[in-house]
C-alpha positions as CSV (number, residue, x, y, z in Angstrom):
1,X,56.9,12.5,-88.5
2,X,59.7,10.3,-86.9
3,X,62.1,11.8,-84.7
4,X,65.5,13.4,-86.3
5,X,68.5,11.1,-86.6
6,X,71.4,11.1,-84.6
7,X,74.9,9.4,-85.8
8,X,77.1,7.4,-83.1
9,X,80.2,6.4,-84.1
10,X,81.4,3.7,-80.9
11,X,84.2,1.4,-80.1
12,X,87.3,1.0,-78.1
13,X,90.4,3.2,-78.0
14,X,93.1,3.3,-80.9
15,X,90.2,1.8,-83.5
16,X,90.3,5.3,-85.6
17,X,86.9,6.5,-84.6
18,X,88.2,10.2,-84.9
19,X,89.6,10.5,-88.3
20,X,86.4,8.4,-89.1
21,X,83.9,10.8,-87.9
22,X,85.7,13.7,-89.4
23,X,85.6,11.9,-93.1
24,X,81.8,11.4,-92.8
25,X,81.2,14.7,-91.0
26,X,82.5,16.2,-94.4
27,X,80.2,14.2,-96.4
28,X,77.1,15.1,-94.6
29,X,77.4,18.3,-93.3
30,X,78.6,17.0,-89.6
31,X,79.6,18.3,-86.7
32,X,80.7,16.2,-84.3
33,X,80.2,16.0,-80.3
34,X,82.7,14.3,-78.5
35,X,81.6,11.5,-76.2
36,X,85.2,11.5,-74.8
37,X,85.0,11.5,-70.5
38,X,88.6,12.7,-70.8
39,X,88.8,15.2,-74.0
40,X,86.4,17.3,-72.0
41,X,89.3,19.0,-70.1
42,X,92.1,21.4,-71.1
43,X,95.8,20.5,-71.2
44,X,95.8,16.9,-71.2
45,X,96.1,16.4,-75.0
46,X,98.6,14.3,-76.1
47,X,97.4,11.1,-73.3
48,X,93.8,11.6,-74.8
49,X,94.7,11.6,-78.4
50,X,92.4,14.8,-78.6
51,X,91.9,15.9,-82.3
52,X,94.5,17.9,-83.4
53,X,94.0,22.0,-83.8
54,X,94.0,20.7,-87.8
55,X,91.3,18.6,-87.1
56,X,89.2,20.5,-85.4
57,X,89.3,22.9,-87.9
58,X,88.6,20.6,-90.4
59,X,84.6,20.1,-89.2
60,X,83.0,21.7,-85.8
61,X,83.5,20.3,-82.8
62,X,81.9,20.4,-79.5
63,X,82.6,19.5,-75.9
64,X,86.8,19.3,-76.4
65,X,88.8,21.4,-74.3
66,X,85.5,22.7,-72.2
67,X,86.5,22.2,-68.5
68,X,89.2,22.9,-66.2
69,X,91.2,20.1,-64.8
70,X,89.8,20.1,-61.3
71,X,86.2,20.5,-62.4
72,X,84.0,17.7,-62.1
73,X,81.6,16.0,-64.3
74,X,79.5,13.5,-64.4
75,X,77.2,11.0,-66.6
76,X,74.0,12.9,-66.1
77,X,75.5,16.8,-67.0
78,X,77.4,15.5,-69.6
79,X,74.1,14.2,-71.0
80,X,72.3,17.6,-70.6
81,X,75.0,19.6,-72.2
82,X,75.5,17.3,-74.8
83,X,71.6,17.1,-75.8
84,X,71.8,21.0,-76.2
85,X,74.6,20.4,-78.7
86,X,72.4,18.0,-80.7
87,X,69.7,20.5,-80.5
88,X,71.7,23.4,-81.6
89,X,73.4,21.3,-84.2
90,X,69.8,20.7,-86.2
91,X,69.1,23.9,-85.1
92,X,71.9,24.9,-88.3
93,X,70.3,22.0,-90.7
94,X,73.6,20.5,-89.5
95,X,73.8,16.3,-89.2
96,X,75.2,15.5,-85.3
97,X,77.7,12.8,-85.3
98,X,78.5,11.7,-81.5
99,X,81.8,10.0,-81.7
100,X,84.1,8.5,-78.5
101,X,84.2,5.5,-76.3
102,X,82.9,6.5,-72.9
103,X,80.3,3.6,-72.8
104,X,78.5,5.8,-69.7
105,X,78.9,9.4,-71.1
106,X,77.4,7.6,-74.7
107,X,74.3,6.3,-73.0
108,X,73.7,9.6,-71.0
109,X,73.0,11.4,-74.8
110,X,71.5,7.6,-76.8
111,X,69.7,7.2,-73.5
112,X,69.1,9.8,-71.2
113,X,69.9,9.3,-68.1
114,X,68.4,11.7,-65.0
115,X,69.9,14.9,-64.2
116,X,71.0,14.4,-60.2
117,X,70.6,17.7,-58.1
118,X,73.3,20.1,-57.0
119,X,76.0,18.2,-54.6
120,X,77.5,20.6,-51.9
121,X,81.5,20.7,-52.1
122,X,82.1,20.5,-48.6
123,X,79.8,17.1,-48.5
124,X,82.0,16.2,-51.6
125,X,85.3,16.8,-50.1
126,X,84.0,15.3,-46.5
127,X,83.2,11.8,-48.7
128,X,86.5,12.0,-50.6
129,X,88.7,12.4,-47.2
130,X,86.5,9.1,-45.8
131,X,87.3,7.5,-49.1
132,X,91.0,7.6,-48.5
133,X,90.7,7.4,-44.9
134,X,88.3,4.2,-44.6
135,X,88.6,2.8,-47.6
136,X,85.3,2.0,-50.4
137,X,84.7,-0.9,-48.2
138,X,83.1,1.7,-45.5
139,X,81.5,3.8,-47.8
140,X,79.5,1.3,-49.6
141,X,78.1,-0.4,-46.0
142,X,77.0,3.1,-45.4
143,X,75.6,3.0,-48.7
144,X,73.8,0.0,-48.3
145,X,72.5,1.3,-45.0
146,X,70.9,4.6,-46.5
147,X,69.8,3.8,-49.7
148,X,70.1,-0.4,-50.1
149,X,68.8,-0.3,-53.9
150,X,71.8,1.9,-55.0
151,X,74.3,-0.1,-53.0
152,X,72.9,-3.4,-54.5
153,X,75.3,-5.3,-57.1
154,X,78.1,-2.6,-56.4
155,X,81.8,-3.6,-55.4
156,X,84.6,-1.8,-53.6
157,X,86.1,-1.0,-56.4
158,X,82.6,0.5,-58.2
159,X,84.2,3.4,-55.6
160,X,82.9,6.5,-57.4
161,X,79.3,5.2,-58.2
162,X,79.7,4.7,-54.2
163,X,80.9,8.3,-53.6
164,X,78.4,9.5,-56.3
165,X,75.4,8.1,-54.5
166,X,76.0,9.3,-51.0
167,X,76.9,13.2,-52.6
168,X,73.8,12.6,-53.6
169,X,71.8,11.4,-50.7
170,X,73.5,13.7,-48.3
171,X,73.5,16.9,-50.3
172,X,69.8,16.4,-50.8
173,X,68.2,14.2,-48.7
174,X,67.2,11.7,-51.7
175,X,68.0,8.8,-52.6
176,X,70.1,7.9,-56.3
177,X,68.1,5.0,-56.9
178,X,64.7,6.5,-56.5
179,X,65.6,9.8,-58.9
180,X,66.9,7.3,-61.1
181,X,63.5,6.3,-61.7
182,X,61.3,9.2,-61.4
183,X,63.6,11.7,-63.0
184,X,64.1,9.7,-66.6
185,X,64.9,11.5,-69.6
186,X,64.2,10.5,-72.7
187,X,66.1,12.2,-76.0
188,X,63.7,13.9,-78.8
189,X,65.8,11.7,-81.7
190,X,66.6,8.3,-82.6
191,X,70.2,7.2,-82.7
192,X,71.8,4.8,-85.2
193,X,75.3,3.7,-83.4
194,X,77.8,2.3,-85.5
195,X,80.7,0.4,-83.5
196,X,84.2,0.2,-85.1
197,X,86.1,-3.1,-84.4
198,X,89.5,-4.1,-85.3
199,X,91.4,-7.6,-84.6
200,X,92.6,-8.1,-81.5
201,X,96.4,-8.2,-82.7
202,X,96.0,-5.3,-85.0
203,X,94.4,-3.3,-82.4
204,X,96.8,-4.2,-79.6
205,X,99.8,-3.4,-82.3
206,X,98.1,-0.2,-82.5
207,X,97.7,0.6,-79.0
208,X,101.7,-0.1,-78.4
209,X,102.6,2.4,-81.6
210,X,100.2,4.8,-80.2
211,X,102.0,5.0,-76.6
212,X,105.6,5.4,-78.3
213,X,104.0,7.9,-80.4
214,X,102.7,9.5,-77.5
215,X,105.7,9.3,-75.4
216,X,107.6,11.0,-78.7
217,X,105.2,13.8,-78.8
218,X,106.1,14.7,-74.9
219,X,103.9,13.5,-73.0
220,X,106.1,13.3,-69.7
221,X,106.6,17.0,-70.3
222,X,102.7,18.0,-70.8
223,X,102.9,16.2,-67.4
224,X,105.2,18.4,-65.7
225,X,103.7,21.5,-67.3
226,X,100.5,20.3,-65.5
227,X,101.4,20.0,-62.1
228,X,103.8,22.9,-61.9
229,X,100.5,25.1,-62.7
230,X,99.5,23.8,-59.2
231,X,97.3,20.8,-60.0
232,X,97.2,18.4,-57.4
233,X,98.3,14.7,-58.8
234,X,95.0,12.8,-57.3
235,X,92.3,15.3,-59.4
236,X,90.5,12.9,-60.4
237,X,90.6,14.1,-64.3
238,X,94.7,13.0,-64.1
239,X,93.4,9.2,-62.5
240,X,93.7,8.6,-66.7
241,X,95.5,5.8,-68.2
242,X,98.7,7.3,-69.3
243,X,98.8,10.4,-66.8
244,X,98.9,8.9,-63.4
245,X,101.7,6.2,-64.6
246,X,103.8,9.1,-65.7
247,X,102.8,11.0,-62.4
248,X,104.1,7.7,-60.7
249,X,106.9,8.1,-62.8
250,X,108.2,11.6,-61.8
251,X,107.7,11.2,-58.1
252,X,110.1,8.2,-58.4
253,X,107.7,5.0,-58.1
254,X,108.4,3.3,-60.9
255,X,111.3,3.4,-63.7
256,X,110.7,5.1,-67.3
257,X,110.7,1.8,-68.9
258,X,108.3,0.2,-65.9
259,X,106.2,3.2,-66.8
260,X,106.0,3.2,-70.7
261,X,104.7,-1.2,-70.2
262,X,102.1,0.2,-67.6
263,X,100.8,2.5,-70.1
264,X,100.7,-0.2,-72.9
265,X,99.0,-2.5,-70.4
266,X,96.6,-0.5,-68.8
267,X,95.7,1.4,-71.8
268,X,94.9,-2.8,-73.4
269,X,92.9,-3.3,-70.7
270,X,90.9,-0.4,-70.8
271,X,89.9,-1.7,-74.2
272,X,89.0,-4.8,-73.8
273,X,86.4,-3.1,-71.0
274,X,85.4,-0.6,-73.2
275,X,84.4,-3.8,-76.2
276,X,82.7,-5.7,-72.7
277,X,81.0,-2.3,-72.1
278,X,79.4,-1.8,-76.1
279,X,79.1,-5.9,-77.0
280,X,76.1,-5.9,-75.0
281,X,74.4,-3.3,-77.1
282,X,72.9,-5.1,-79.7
283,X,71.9,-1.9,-81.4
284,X,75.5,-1.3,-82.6
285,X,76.3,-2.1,-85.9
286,X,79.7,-3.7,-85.9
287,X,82.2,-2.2,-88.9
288,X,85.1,-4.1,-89.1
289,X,88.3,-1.3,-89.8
290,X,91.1,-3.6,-90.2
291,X,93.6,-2.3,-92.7
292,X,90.8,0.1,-94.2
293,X,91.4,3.8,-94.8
294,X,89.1,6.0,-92.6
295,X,87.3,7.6,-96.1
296,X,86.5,4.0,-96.8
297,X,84.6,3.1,-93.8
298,X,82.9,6.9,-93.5
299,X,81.1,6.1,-97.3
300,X,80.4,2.2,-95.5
301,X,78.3,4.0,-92.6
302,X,77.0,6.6,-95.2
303,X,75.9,3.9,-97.3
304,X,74.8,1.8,-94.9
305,X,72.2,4.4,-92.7
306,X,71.2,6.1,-96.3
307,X,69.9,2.4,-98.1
308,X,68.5,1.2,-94.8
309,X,65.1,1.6,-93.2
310,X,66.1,4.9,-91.5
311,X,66.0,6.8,-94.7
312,X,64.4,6.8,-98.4
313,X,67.6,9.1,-100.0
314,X,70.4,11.0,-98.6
315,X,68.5,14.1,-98.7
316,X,67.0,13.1,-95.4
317,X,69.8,12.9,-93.5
């Protein structure tokens, strides 16, 4: 018997992929796991575009709002805990639906990617104080010298990889590149991704209405409700498009208008990484959303995984 099915829903930012998942979610008996490296963590809702308390009470969903802004996470955990949601979501002759753009964070759960040991704080916070100290430049010659596999192909700006790698090997004596490969992990279900694209104009029209939405909603205040709880600007969970140019903003770097075109810039470029990152999948099956409701395009991908060679009927979703 083939392995249970598991439903991606992929693409860059601002291409609908929420309101998306939710329609088809409906029409299956869904819930969805968010494959979001930012929506993880509490308060920072409007710069995310997390679901809305509406939406999430329209179908289950899992890994939004789980961490605290100064807790970290990476690729491999992410994968873990997100495999148990899978698990737990057939456990309830439920359909998963994994839905986001954090290409990484994607390929942990589609993939499986090894689970790193423990890394010791103080090790952590030693690296992190070299970082700003030395620079990545440092760090990765170090890296090179310790573990030379790990370093290879990786630029000073590949920084946390860097800083990943040498928690790694210091806290337990291994090296990154040699867990990599004898630690793999390899999901119990197949995965049929689906990647929603959107012309480039449309997409970047859509970015820029997003940001003025998003500066409407108050996202300069959610800011300044953040840090006067007493989190420290350089978490790395605030280094987020939208959130550090505001942060740069209130401590009087850059003007409001200077700081409303970063957003809109950073936040384009982050997409056209984010189509780099899944274009060289060529297990994604490209939907093209432009000027299409999101009900349409959730009966295109039900149509599409129920008529193909995944499934006879529906009834074996």
């Amino acid at each position: 018997m083939a392995d249970p099915l598991v439903i991606a829903i992929v693409g860059p930012t601002c291409t609908g992929k929420t309101r998306i998942a939710i329609e088809l979610a409906k029409l299956i008996n869904g819930e969805i796991i968010s494959a979001d490296a930012r929506q993880i963590y509490k308060l920072i809702n409007i710069g995310t575009a997390k679901p809305t308390r509406d939406e999430l009470s329209e179908v289950p969903h899992h890994l939004v709002d789980v961490l605290s802004l100064d807790d970290e996470m990476s690729a491999g955990v992410y994968g873990k805990i997100a495999r148990d949601a899978v698990e737990g979501i057939f456990s309830r002759n439920h359909k998963p639906l994994i839905v986001g753009g954090s290409g990484l964070y994607l390929r942990a759960v589609i993939d499986g990617l090894f689970e790193s040991p423990d890394v010791d704080s103080e090790i952590r916070e030693s690296l992190r104080r070299r970082f700003n100290e030395d620079g990545a430049e440092s760090l990765l010659a170090e890296l090179n010298r310790v573990d030379p596999a790990a370093a290879k192909g990786l630029l000073p700006q590949n920084y946390k990889r860097i800083l990943r790698a040498l928690e790694v090997f210091y806290s337990s004596g291994e090296r990154i590149s040699e867990l990599r490969q004898a630690r793999p992990l390899t999901p119990n279900f197949r995965t049929l991704q689906f990647g929603i694209f959107l012309e480039r104009k449309l997409l970047y029209r859509r970015i820029e209405n997003r940001v003025d939405d998003m500066i409407e909603q108050g996202l300069v205040d959610e800011v300044k409700e953040i840090l006067k709880r007493g989190f420290e600007p350089s978490v790395n969970s605030l280094q987020t498009v939208g959130y550090k140019e505001v942060i740069n903003y209130l401590q009087g770097k850059i003007k409001f208008e200077e700081m409303v075109d970063l957003i809109k810039m950073n936040t384009r470029r982050y997409a056209k990484r984010q189509m780099t990152w899944f274009r060289k999948d060529n297990r994604i099956v490209w939907i093209e959303a432009d000027d299409r409701s999101p009900k349409e395009i959730a009966k295109e991908i039900l149509e599409r995984f129920t008529e193909g060679p995944y499934f006879s009927s529906p009834s074996r979703i």
